[in-house]
C-alpha positions as a Python dict, from the first residue, in 0.01 Angstrom:
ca = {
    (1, 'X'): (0, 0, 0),
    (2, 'X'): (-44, 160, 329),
    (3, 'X'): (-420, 208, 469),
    (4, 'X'): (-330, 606, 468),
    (5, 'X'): (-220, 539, 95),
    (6, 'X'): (-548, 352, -3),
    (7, 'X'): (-780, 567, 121),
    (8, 'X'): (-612, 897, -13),
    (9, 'X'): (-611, 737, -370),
    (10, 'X'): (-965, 641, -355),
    (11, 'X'): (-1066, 1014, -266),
    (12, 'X'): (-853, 1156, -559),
    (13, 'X'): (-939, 925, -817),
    (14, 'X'): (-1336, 1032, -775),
    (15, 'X'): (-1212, 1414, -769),
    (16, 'X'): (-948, 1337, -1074),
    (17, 'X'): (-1229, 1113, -1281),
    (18, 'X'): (-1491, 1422, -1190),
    (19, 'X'): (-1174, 1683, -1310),
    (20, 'X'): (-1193, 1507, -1634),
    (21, 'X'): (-1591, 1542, -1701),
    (22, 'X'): (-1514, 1886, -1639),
    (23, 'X'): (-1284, 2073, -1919),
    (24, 'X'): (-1245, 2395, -1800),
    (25, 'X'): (-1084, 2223, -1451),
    (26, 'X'): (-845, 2027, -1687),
    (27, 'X'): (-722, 2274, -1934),
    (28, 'X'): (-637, 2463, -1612),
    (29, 'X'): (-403, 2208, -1502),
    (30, 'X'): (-264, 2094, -1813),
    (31, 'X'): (-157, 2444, -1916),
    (32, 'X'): (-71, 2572, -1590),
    (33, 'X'): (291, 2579, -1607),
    (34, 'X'): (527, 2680, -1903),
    (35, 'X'): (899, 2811, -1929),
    (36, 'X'): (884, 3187, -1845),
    (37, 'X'): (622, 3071, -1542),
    (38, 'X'): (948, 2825, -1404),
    (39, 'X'): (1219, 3093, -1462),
    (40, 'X'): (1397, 2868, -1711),
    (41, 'X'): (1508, 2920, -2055),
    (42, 'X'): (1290, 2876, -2394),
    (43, 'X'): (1278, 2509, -2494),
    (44, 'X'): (1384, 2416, -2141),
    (45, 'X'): (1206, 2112, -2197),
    (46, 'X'): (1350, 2010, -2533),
    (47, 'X'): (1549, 1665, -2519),
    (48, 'X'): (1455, 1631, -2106),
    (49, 'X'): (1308, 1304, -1966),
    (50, 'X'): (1073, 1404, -1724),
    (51, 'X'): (787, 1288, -1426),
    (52, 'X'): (480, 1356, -1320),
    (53, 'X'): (536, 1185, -939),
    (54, 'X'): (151, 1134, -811),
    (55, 'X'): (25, 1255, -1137),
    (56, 'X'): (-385, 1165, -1021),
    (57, 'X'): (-622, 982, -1277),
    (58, 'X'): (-591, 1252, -1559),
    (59, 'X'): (-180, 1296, -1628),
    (60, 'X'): (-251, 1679, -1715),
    (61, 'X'): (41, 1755, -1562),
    (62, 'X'): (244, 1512, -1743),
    (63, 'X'): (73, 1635, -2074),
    (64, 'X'): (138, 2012, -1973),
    (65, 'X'): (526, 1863, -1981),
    (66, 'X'): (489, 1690, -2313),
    (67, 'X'): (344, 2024, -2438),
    (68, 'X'): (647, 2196, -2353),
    (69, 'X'): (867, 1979, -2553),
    (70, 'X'): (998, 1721, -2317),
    (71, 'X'): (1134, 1393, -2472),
    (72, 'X'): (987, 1101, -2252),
    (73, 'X'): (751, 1169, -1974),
    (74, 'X'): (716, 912, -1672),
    (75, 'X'): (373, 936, -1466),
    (76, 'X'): (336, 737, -1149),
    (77, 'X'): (55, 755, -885),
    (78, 'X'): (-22, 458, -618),
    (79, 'X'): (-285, 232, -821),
    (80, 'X'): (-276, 104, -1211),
    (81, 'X'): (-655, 197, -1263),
    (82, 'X'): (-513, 564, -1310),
    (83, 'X'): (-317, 423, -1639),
    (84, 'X'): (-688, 352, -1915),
    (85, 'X'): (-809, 770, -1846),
    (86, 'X'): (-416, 906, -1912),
    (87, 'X'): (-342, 712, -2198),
    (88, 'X'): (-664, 813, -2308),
    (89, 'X'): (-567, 1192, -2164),
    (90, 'X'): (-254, 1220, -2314),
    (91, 'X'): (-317, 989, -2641),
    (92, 'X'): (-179, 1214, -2900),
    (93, 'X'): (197, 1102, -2743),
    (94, 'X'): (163, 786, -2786),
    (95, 'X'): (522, 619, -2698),
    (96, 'X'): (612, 943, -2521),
    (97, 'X'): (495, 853, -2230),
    (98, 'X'): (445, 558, -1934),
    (99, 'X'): (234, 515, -1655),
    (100, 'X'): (406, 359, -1320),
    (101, 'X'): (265, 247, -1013),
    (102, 'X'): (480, 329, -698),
    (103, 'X'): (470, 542, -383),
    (104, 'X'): (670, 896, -336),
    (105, 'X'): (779, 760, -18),
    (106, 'X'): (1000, 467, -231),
    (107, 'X'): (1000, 555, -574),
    (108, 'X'): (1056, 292, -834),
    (109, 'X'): (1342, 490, -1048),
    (110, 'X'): (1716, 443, -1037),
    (111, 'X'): (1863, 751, -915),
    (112, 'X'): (2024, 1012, -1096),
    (113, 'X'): (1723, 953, -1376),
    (114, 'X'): (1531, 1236, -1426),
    (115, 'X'): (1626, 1590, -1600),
    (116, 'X'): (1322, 1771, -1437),
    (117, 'X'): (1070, 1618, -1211),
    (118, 'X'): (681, 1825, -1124),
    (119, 'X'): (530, 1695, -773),
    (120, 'X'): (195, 1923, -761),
    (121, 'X'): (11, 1948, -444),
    (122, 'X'): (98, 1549, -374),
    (123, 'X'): (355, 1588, -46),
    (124, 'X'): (113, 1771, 202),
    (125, 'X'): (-113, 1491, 145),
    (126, 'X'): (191, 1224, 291),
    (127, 'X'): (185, 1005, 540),
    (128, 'X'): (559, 1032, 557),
    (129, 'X'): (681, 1367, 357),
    (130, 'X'): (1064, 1337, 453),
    (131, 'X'): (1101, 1038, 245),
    (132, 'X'): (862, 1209, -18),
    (133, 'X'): (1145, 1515, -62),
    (134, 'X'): (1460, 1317, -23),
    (135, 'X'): (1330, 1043, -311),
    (136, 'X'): (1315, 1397, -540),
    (137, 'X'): (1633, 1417, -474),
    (138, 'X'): (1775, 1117, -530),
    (139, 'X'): (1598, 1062, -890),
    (140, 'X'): (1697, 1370, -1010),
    (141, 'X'): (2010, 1379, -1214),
    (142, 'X'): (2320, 1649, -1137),
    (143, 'X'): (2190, 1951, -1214),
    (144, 'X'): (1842, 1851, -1241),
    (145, 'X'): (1526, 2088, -1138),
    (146, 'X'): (1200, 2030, -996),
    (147, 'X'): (869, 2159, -954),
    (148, 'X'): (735, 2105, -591),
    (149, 'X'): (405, 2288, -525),
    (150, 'X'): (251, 2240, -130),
    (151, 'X'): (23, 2426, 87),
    (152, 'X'): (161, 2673, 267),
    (153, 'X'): (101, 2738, 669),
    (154, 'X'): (-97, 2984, 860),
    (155, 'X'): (-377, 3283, 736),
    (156, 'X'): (-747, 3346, 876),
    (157, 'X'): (-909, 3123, 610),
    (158, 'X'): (-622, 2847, 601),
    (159, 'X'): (-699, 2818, 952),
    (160, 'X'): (-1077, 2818, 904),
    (161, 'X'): (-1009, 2523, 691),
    (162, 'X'): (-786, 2356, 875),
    (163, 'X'): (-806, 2394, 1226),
    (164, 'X'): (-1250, 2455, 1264),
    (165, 'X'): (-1368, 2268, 926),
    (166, 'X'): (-1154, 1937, 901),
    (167, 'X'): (-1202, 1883, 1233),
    (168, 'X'): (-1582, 1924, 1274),
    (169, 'X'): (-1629, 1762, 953),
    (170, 'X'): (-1462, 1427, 1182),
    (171, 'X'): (-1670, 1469, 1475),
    (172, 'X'): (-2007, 1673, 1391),
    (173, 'X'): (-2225, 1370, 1195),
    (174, 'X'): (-2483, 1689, 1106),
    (175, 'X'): (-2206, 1924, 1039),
    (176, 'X'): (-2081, 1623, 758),
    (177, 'X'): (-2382, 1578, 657),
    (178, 'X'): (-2397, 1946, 540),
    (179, 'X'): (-2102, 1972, 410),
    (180, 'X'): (-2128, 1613, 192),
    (181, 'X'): (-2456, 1766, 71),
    (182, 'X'): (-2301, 2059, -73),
    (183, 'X'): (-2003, 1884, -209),
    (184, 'X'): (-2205, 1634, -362),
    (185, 'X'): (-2410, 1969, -506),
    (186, 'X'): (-2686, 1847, -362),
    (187, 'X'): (-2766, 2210, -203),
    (188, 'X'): (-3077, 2289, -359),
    (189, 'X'): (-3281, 2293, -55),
    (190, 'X'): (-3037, 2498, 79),
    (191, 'X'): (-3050, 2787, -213),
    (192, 'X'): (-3407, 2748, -168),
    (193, 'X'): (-3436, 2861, 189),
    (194, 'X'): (-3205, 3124, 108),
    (195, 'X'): (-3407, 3253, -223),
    (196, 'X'): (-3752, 3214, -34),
    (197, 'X'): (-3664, 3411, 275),
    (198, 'X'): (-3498, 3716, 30),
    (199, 'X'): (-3623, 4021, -38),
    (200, 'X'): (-3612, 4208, -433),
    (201, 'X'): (-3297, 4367, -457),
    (202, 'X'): (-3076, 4073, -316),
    (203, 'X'): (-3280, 3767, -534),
    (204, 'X'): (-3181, 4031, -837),
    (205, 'X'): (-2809, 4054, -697),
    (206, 'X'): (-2743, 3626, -682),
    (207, 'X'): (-2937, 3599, -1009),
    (208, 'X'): (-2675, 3532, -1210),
    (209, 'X'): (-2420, 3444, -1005),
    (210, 'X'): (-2498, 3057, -1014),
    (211, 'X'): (-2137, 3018, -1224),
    (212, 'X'): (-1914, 3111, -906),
    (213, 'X'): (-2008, 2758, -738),
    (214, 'X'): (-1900, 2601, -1039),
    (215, 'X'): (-1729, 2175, -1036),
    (216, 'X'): (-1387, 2318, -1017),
    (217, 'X'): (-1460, 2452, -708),
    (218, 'X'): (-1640, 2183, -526),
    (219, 'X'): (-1374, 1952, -631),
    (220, 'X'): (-1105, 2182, -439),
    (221, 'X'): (-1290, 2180, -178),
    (222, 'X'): (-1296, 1829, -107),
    (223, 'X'): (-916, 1819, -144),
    (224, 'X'): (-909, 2006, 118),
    (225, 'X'): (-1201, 1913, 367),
    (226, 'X'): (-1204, 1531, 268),
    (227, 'X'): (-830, 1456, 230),
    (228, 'X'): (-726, 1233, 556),
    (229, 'X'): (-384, 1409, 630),
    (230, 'X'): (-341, 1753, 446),
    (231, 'X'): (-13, 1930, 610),
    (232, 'X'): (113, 2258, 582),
    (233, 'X'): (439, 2418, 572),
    (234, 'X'): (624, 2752, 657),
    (235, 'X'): (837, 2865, 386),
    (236, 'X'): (1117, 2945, 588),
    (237, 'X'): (1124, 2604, 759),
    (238, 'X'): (1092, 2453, 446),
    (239, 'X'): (1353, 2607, 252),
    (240, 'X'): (1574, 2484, 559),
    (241, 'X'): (1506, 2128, 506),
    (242, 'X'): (1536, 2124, 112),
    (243, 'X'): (1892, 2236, 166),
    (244, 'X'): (1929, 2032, 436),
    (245, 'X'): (1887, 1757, 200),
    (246, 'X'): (2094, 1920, -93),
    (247, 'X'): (1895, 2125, -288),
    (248, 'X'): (2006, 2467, -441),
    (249, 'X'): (1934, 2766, -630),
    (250, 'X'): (1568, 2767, -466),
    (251, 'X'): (1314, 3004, -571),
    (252, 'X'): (942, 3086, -554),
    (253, 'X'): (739, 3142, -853),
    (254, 'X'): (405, 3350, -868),
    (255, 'X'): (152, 3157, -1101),
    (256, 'X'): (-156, 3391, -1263),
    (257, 'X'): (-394, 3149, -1248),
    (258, 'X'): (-738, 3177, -1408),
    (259, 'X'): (-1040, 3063, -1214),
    (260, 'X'): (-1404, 3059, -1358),
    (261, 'X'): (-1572, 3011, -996),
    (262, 'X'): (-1580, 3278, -712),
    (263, 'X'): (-1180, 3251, -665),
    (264, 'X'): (-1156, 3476, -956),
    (265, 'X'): (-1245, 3775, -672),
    (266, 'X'): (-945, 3670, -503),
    (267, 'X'): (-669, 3567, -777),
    (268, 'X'): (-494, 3844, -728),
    (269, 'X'): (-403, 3726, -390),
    (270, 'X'): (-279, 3427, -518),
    (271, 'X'): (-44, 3526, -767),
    (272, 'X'): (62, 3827, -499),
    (273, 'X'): (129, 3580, -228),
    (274, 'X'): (353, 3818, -36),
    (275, 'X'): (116, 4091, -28),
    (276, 'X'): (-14, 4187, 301),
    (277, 'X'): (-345, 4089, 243),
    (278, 'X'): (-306, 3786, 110),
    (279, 'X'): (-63, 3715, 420),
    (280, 'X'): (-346, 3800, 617),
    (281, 'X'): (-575, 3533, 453),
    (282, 'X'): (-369, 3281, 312),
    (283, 'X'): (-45, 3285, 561),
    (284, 'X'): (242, 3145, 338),
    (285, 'X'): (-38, 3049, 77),
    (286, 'X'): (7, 2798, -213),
    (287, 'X'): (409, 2748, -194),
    (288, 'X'): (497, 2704, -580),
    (289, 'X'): (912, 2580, -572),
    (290, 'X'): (1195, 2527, -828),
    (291, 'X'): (1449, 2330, -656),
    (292, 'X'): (1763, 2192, -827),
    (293, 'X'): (2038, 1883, -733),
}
């Protein structure tokens, strides 16, 4: 495995062993996706032999899948320690299922093999994403769909992220330090400061509002401050290169998703990723695919 490779496995496994200790960030993944969601018929799933291609340490993807009725499900990430906490994850299909070690970038499938394939947040995080979107391709059987989900390019607080916070967090040794401590949730001295030097009315106004900075939230935020290469796409551009490469019938799906930390303010710009506010914040925001062969 590449150095890139090793060190972005490392990261996700903490984040993806720390997803599991925390139920409310699973069940969000593992029923995150269904039928009407995808634009596809009811019982899409039925009889399909499916993949979960960088499925993490917790297979919730793969189990949202085998939820939905699909007949075999394959789940492959870089390193076999991620195979004892999905069996144990997705136990109640037992011979449904495999776990598979291999890299997007060379997948080790015949081609033509898969009825549907999901690939959830996994390409921007490539060291080489061309090979990552033509190996889709090639595994997927005539007529075959996928689910490709990547981060999309431009907005005031994409760029925040992006362009001010990763790159401090390389070269400012206080600024990581900061930022590690609150990750880490070790901000209490922090909070303290803040609740000392408060007056009345604003210490009863963040009284109960501890639950907004809950583990789900932390955890995304180290996917997207600790990650060593997280790219970002226009949709435009990359709706060029998928057909470039062959795909068809392309088409963006809005997602309602349900957060129990402070993105619950904002989840209506999420699901309304073209509206103008959101295109103000998030640019081309969280871009959610089908794709078919």
């Amino acid at each position: 495995m590449k150095l890139h490779g090793i060190i972005t496995r490392k990261l996700f496994n903490q984040i993806h062993i720390d997803q599991i200790k925390d139920k409310k960030g699973v069940d969000k993944i593992k029923q995150s996706l269904n039928e009407k969601i995808l634009g596809l018929e009811k019982g899409y799933f039925n009889d399909k032999i499916c993949s979960d291609l960088g499925c993490g340490s917790t297979g919730s993807g793969g189990l949202n899948l085998l939820n939905l009725g699909a007949k075999y499900c394959h789940l492959m990430d870089l390193e076999k320690h991620i195979a004892k906490p999905i069996k144990k994850n997705l136990s109640k299909f037992k011979n449904k299922f495999e776990v598979n070690v291999g890299s997007l970038e060379k997948l080790p499938y015949e081609k033509n093999f898969f009825d549907f394939i999901l690939c959830q947040g996994v390409i921007h995080h490539m060291d080489n994403d061309k090979k990552g979107f033509k190996e889709i391709y090639r595994t997927l059987k005539k007529g075959g769909k996928s689910f490709i989900l990547i981060h999309g390019e431009g907005g005031i607080i994409n760029d925040f992220t992006m362009k001010i916070i990763r790159p401090k967090y390389k070269s400012d040794p206080k600024f990581k330090l900061f930022i590690d401590h609150i990750l880490e949730g070790n901000h209490g001295k922090y909070l303290g400061f803040l609740k000392k030097n408060y007056d009345k009315d604003t210490k009863k106004l963040i009284k109960n509002l501890d639950f907004l900075f809950d583990k789900d939230l932390l955890l995304s935020l180290k996917d997207r401050i600790l990650a060593p290469k997280y790219k970002t796409y226009q949709e435009k551009d990359l709706r060029k290169r998928l057909k470039s490469i062959g795909f068809k019938n392309i088409y963006r799906i809005k997602k309602d998703v349900k957060f129990t930390n402070i993105r619950r303010l904002v989840a209506p710009l999420y699901h309304h990723y073209d509206n103008e506010i959101s295109r103000m914040l998030y640019g081309d925001g969280i871009i959610q695919l089908v794709v078919q062969k």
